[in-house]
N, C-alpha and C positions, 0 to 999 in steps of 0.2 A: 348447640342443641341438635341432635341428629332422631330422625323420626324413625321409629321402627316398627313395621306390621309385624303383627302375629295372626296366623293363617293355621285353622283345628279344624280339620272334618274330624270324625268318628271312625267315618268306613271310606273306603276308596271311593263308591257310587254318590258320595256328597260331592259335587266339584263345588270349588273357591275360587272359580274367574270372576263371578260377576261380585264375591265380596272382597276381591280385591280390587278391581273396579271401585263401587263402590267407596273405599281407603283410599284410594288415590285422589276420587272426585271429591271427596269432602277436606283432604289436605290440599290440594291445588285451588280450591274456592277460597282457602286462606292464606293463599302466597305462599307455601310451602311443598316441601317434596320429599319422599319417602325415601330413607337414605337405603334401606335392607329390609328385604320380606323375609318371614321365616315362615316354610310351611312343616305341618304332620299331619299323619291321622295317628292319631290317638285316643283315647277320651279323654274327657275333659274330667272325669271322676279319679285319674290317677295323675302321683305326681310324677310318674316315669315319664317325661316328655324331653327328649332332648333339643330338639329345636329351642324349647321355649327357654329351656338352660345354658343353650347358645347365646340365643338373645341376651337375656340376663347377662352371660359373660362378656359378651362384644361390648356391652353398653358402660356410659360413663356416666355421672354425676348428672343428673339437668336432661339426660335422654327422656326422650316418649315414648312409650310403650301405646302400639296401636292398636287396636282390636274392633272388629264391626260389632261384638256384641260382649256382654259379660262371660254369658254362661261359654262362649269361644275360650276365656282364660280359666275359668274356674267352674264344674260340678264336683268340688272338691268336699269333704266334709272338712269340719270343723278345723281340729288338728291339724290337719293338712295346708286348708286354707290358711291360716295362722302363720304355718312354716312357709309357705308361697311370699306372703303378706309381707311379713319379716327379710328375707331375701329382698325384694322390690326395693324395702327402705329403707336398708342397708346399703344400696348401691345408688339411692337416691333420684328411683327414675319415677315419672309422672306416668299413670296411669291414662289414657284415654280413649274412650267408647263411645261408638254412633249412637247406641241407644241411652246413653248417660250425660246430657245435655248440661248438667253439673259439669263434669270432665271438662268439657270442651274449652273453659276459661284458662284450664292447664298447658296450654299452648302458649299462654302468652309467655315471654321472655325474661319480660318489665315487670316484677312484681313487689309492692315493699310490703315488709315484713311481716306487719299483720295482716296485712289482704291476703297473703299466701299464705298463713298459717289458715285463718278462716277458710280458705277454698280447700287446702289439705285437708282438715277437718271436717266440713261438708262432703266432700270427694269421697274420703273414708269410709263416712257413714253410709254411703250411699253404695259405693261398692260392695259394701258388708251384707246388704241389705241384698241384694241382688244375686250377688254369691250366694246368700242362703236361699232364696227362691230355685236359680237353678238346681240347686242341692236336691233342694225339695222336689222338684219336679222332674228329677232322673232316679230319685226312691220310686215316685209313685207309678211313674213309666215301668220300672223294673219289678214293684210289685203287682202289677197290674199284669204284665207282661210273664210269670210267674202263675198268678190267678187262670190265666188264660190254657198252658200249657198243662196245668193240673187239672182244670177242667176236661180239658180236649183225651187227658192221657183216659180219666173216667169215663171216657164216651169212646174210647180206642182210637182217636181220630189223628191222637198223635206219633207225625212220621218225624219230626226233627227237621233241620235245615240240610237240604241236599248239597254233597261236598259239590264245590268247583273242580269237577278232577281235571280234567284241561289243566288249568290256571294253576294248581298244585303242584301237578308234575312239570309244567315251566319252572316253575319257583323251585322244587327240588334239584331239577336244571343246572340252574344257575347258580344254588348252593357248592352243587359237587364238581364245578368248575370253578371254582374258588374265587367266586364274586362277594364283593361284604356286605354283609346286612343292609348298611348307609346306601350304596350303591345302586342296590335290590329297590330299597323303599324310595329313590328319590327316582326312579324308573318307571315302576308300575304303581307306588301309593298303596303298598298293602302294608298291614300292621307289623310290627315287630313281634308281637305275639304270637300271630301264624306263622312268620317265622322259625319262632320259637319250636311251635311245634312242627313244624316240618322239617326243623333238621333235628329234632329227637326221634323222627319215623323211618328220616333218610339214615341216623345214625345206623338204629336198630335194621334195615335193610344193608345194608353195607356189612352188619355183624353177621349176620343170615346168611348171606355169600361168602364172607371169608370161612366161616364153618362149614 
């Protein structure tokens, strides 16, 4: 059995020392030790996450999937969650979370057969249950967050979030010297997103000059 962390910010400015910290002191409190970290920023609301699909791949049969909290693996909706869900117990690995004290009996090695069917089944429920609270609680974030900008735009207050240009034109940088994405994000811990769009701006710049 080989223990694996999974490590989500959202945004670069979330750091995950002290929650992998954290991962480690609560597997070493039980005689054990983290074989592989996986970290990204990504959200937790899409299922594009490579690292976490890493993991998944690396891992065998009886592996742990670690996580300091739920909503770190899933603000997935339904669907989605489902297809996550499916993948996990297909490759037959144990889920476990600091804040899911269910979980934590998932560590053990030793388990017959009905005990472990019962703790999968409790484990389940409880993940299901938690998953959809996260769920829920990065809608209401997002419509709340939505409510706000609409209001602000009625009162003229709204200027948008101001670009990083610094920090962009580094990043476009280091696109047009032919650095890879993987590379880029395990450097600075910006999204693949931004990214995304920075080399469709670099692209279109690039088109501009050769014309």
């Amino acid at each position: 059995m080989f223990i694996r962390a999974y490590l989500r910010a959202s945004t670069k400015d979330q750091d995950a020392n002290r929650a992998e910290q954290d991962l480690k002191d609560f597997a070493q409190s039980r005689g054990l030790t983290i074989a592989a970290t996986y970290r990204e920023n990504e959200s937790g609301a899409s299922l594009k996450r490579p690292e976490l699909f890493r993991l998944l791949s690396d891992s065998e049969a009886g592996d742990v999937l670690l996580v300091e909290q739920v909503d770190r693996l899933s603000r997935l909706n339904a669907q989605d969650w489902d297809s996550l869900k499916a993948e996990i117990a297909e490759r037959r690995l144990r889920v476990v979370a600091l804040d899911l004290p269910t979980s934590w009996q998932m560590l053990e090695t030793s388990r017959d057969d009905i005990h472990g069917r019962m703790l999968d089944a409790i484990n389940g429920m409880m993940l299901d249950m938690l998953a959809a609270i996260a769920r829920k609680d990065y809608e209401d974030r997002r419509r709340r967050q939505a409510q706000g900008i609409e209001r602000a735009k009625d009162e003229g207050r709204y200027r948008g979030r101001p670009e990083d240009t610094k920090r962009n034109n580094a990043l476009m940088k280091m696109l047009s010297d032919g650095q890879s994405w993987a590379s880029i994000v395990d450097a600075t811990g910006v999204s693949r997103s931004t990214l995304a769009k920075l080399s469709k701006r670099l692209k279109k710049v690039t088109e501009t000059e050769v014309s």
